[in-house]
C-alpha positions as CSV (number, residue, x, y, z in Angstrom):
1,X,39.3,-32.6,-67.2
2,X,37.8,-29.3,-66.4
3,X,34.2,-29.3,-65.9
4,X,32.8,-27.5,-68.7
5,X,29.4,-26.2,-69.6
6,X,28.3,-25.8,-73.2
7,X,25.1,-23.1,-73.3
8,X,23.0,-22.0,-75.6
9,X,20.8,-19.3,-75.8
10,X,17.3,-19.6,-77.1
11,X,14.4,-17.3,-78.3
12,X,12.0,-18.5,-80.8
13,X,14.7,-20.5,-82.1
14,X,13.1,-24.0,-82.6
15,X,14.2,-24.6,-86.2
16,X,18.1,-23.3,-85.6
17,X,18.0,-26.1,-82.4
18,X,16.2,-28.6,-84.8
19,X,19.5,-27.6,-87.3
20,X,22.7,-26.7,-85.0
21,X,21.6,-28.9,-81.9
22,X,22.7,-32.0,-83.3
23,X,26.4,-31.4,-83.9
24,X,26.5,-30.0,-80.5
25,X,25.5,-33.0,-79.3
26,X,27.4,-35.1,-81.5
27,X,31.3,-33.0,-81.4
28,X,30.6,-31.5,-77.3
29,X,31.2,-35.0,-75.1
30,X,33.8,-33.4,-72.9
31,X,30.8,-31.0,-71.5
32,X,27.3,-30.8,-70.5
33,X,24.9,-28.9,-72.9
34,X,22.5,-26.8,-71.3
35,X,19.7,-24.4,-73.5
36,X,18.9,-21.2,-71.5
37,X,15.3,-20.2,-72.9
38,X,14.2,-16.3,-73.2
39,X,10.6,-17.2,-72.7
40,X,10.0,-18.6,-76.0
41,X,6.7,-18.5,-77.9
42,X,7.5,-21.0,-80.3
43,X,7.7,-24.5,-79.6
44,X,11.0,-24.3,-78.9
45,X,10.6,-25.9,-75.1
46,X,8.5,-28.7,-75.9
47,X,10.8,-29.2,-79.3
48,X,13.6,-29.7,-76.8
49,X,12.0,-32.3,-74.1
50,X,10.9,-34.1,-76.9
51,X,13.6,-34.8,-78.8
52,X,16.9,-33.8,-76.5
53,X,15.6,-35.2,-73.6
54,X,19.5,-35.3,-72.0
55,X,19.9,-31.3,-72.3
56,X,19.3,-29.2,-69.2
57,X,16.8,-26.6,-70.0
58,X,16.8,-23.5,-68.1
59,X,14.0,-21.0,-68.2
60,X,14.0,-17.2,-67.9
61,X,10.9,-15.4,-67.2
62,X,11.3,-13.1,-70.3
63,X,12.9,-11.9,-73.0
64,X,16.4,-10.6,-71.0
65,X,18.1,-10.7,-74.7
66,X,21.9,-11.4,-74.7
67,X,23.2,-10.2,-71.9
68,X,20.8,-10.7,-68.6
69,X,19.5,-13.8,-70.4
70,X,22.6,-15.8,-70.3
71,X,23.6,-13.7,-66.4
72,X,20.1,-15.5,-65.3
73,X,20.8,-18.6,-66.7
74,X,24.3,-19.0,-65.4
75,X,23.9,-18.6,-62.4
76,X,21.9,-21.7,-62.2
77,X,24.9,-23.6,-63.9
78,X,27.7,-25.1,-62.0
79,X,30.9,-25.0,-64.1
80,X,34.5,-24.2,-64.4
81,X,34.6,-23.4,-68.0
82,X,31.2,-21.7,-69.7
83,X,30.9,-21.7,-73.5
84,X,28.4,-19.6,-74.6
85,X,27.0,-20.5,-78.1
86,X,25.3,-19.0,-80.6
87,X,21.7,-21.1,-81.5
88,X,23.1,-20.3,-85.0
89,X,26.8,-22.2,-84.9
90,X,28.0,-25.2,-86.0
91,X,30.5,-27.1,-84.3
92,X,33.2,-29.4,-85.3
93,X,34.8,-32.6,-84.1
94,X,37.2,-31.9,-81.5
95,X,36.3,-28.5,-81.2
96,X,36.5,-28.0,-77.2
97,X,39.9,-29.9,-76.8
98,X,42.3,-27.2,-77.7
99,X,40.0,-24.6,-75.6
100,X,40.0,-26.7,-72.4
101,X,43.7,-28.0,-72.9
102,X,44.7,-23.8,-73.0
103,X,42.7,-22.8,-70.2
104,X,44.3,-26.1,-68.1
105,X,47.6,-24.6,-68.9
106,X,47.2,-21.0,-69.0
107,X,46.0,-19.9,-65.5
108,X,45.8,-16.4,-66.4
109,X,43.7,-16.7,-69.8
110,X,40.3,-16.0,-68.4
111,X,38.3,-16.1,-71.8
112,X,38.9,-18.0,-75.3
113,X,37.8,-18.0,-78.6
114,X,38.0,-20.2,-81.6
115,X,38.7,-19.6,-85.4
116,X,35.1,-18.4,-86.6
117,X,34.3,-19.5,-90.1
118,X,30.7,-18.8,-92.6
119,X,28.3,-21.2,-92.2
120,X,27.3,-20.5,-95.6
121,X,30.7,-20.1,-97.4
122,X,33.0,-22.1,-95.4
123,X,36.1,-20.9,-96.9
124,X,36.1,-17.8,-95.5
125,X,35.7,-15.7,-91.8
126,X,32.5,-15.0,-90.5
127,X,31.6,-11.5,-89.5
128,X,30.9,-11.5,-85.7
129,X,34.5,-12.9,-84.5
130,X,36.5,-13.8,-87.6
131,X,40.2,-14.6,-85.7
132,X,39.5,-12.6,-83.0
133,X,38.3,-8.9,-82.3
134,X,40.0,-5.5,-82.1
135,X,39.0,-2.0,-81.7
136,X,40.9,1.4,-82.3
137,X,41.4,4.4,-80.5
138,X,37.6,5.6,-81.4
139,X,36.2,2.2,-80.4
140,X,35.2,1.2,-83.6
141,X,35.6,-2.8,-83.4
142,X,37.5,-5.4,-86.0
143,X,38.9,-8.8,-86.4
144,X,41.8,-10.1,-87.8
145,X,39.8,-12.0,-91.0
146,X,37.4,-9.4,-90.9
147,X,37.6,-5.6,-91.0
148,X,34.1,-3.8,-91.9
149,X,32.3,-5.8,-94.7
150,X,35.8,-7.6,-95.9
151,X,35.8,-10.9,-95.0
152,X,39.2,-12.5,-95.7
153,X,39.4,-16.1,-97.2
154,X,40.8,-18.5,-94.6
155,X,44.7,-19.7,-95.7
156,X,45.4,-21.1,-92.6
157,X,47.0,-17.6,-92.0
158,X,45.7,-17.4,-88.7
159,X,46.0,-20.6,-87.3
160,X,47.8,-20.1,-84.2
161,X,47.2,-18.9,-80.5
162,X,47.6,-15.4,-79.6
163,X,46.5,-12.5,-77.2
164,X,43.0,-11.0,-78.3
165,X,41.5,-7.3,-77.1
166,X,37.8,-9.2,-77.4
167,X,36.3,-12.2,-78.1
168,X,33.0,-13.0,-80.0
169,X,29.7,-13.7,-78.1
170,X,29.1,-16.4,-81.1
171,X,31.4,-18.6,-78.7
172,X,32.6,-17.3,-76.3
173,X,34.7,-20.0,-73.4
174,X,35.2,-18.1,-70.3
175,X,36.2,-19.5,-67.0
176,X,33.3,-19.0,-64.5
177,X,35.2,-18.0,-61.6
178,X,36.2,-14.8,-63.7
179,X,32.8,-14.6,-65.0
180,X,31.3,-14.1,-61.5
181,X,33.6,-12.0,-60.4
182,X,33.2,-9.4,-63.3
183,X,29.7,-9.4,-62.6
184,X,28.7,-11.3,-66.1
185,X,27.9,-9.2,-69.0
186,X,26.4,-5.5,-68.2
187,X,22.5,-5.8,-68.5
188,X,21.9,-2.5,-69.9
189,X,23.5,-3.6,-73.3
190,X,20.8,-6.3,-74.2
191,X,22.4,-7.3,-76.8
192,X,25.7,-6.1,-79.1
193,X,29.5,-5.5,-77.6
194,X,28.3,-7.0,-74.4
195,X,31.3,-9.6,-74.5
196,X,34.1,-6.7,-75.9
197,X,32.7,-4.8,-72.4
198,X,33.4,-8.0,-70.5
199,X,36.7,-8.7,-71.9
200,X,37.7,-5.1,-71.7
201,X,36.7,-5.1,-68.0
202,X,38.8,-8.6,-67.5
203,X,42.1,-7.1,-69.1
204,X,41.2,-4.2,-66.4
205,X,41.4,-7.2,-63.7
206,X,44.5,-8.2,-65.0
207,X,43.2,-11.7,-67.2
208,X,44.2,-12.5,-70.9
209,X,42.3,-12.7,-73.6
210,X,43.1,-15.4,-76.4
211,X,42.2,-16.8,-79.7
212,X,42.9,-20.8,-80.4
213,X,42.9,-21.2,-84.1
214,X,43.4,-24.7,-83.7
215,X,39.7,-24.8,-82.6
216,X,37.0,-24.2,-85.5
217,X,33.3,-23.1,-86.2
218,X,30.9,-22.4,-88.2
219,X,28.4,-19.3,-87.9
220,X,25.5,-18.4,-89.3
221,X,25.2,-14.6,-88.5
222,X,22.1,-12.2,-88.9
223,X,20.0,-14.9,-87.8
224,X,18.6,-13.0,-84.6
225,X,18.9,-9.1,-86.7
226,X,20.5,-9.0,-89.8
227,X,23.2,-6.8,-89.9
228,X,21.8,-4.2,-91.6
229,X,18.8,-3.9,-89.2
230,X,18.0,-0.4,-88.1
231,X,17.3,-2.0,-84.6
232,X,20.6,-3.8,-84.8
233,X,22.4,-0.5,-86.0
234,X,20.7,1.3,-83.2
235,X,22.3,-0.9,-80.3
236,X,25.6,-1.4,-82.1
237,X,26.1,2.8,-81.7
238,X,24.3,3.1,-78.6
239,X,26.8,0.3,-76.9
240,X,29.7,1.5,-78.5
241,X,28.8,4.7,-76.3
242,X,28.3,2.2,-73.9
243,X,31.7,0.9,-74.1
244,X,33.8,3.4,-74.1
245,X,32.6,5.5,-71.4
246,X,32.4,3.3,-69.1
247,X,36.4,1.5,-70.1
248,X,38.1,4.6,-71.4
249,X,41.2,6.1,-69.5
250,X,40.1,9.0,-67.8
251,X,42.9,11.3,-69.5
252,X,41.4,10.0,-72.7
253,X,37.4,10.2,-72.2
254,X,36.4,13.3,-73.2
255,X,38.6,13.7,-76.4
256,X,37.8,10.1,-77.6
257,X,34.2,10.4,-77.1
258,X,33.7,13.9,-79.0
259,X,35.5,12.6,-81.5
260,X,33.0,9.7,-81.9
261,X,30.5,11.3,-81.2
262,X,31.2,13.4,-84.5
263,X,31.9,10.1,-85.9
264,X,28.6,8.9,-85.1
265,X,27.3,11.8,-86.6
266,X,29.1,11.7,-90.1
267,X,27.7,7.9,-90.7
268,X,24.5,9.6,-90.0
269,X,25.1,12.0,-93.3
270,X,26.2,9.3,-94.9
271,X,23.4,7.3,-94.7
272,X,21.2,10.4,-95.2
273,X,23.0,10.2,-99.0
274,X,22.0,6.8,-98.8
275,X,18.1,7.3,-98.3
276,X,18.6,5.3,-95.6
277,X,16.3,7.2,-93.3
278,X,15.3,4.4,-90.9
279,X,19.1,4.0,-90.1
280,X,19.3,7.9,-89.0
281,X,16.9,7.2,-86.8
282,X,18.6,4.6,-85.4
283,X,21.4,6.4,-84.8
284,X,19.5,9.5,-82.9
285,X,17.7,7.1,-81.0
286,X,21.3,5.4,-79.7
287,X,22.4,8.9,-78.9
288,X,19.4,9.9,-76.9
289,X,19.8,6.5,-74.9
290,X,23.5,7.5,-74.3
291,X,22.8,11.2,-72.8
292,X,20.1,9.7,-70.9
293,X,22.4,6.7,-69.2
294,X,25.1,8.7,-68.4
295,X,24.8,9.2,-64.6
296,X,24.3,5.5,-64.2
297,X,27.6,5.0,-66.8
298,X,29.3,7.2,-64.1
299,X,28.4,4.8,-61.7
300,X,30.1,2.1,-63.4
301,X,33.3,3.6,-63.8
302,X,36.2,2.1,-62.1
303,X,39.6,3.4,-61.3
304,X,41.7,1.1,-63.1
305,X,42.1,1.4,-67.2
306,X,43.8,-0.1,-69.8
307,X,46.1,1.9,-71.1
308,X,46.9,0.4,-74.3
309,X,43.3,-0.9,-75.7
310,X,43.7,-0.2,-79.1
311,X,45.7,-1.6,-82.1
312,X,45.3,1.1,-84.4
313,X,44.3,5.1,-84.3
314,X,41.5,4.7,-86.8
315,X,40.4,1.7,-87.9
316,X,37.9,3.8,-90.3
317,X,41.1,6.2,-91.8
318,X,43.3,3.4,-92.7
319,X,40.1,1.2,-94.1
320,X,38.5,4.3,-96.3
321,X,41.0,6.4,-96.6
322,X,44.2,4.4,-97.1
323,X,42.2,0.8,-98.6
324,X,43.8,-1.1,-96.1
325,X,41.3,-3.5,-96.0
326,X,43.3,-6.8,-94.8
327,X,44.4,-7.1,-90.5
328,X,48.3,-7.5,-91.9
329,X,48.0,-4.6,-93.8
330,X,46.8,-2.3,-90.3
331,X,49.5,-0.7,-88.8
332,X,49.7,-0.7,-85.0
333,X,49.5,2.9,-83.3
């Protein structure tokens, strides 16, 4: 048996522990659970000593949000496998079996994920994962269940095991030898498209990315930022800028990122028609961020791409323009 780490991250999340924790507990024998804290002002610590005496607490000295708060905390956890779960996910029996049986037999699959259902209406894909995540040539990310605000009904239709571009950060299994030697998740993201950075940079190494519908769970969402929060909106475009300029192929960088740039600023009008004010903002403030990063997204350039990163052109054209609104119905590029 692979040794295997289940973590949790925590910020002022006492009631979604006092909730989720127990099926962790109850469906995760095959692994140690561990709760990295974000310097919680709740009770979330003393909630945890008290009551889950058995989980390994680890403490960061502030709020590091997504990304540095889980690189802080695993580096003080000694693991083959890490699967980083959302506070806001329920598990299932036998959830971890067909993830640790893959990575036993698959040397090369470096990171996992499992089917990703709604907590809240069960019969149907959750929005951050779904059956595993996409993007086009723009960068615009999707699932297979899940494509913009269509979430697809779950008829067993993706219930098998198949190559992924990105996994979801609401559980995400990664092997830790991979993990440390990508450098964990970039620290400048905080928070959003953190894990489709990572995986992108691990199909650079050379690892496979995979979904295991034979594994299920069920997420909450929006429990953090809803998903319509400007705040949320604001890093989603800012680390989408993120993304690409630091994974794109150099012949396709500056083409790619003018046209989603112009992209960027279309939504903008479009929420101007809206009234939605607060979410222009947002979406200046991401670009400012971007302009100002760029010599240190230089930096992190490397001189190995992958070539073929996207399924489709325009995830957006065939969604609004041609109501392709289902994964089966996207044509590949």
């Amino acid at each position: 048996m692979l040794k295997t780490a289940v973590v949790i991250l925590n910020w002022n999340g006492k009631e979604l522990l006092r909730q989720f924790l127990p099926s962790v507990i109850e469906y995760s024998k095959e692994a140690e659970i561990y709760v990295v804290d974000n310097a919680s002002t709740d009770s979330s610590i003393a909630f945890l000593r008290v009551h889950y005496p058995k989980v390994k607490v680890i403490l960061n000295e502030g709020n590091y949000g997504f990304a540095k708060g889980y690189n802080e905390g695993l580096k003080k956890i000694d693991a083959e496998i890490l699967v980083l779960l959302n506070s806001d996910v329920e598990v299932t029996s036998g959830w971890l079996n067909p993830l640790l049986h893959q990575f036993k037999n698959e040397l090369n699959t470096a990171i996992i994920q499992p089917k990703i259902l709604s907590y809240h209406h069960k019969e149907y894909f959750e929005y951050a994962g779904a059956a595993g995540g996409f993007i086009d040539r723009f960068g615009f990310p999707f699932c297979r269940g899940r494509i913009f605000d269509t979430l697809e009904k779950d008829q067993q239709q993706y219930n098998d095991i198949t190559e992924i571009f990105w996994a979801s950060g609401a559980c995400f299994a990664i092997r830790k030898k991979v993990f440390d030697e990508l450098g964990g998740f970039d620290d400048d993201f905080f928070a959003h498209q953190e894990e489709i950075d990572l995986c992108w940079r691990a199909q650079n190494a050379g690892c496979s990315i995979k979904y295991n519908g034979l594994s299920s769970v069920y997420h909450v969402g929006g429990a953090t930022l809803s998903y319509q929060n400007p705040k949320k909106i604001e890093l989603n475009f800012r680390n989408n800028l993120y993304l690409l300029f630091k994974n794109l192929p150099t012949k396709l960088l500056f083409p790619v990122m003018f046209c989603r740039l112009s992209l960027d600023g279309m939504a903008a009008i479009q929420f101007l028609f809206k009234g939605q004010f607060r979410n222009i903002g947002a979406i200046l403030t991401a670009h400012v961020a971007f302009y100002t990063h760029l010599p240190t997204l230089i930096k992190k350039r490397k001189s190995t791409y992958k070539q073929d990163y996207y399924y489709t052109n325009s995830v957006v054209y065939q969604y609004f323009i041609k109501k392709n609104k289902f994964f089966h119905l996207m044509p590949k590029s």
